[in-house]
N, C-alpha and C positions, 0 to 999 in steps of 0.2 A: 039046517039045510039052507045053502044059496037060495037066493032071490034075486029073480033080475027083472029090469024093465026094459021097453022096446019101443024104437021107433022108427021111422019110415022116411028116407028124404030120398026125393027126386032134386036131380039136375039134368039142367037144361044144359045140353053140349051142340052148339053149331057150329063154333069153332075155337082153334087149338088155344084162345086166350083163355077160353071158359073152365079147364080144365085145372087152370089159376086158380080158382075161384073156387072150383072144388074141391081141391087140396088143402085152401085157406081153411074150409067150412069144417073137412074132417080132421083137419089139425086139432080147430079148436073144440070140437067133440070131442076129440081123442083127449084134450087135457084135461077136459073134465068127467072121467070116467069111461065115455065110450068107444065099444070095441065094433069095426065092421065085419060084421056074419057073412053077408056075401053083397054082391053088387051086380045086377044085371043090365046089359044091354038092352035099347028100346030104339024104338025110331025116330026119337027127340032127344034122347038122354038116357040118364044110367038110375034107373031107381036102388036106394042102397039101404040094406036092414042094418041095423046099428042095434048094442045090448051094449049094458051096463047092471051090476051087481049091485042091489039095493042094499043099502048097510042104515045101520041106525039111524045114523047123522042124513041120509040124504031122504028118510020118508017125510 
């Protein structure tokens, strides 16, 4: 059976450079396993749940 693990980032979005910088962030998540679940709107930013599939090598 799959296994996976999770985690939780916020960014902080006031303005349109910063969305730079979240892009950079789930780049580099994304090339090291991680997939974004969903990403929610807030009053400061975008809180965003990320999963990645737990395999031998990475416990």
């Amino acid at each position: 059976m799959k296994q996976f693990e999770y985690d939780i980032l916020f960014f902080e979005v006031r303005k349109q450079k910063d969305f730079g910088e979240m892009r950079r962030i789930l780049n580099e998540r994304g090339a090291e396993g991680w997939e974004v679940i969903t990403a929610e709107a807030g009053d400061y930013g975008y809180t965003t749940f990320v999963k990645r599939e737990i395999t031998e090598t990475s416990k």
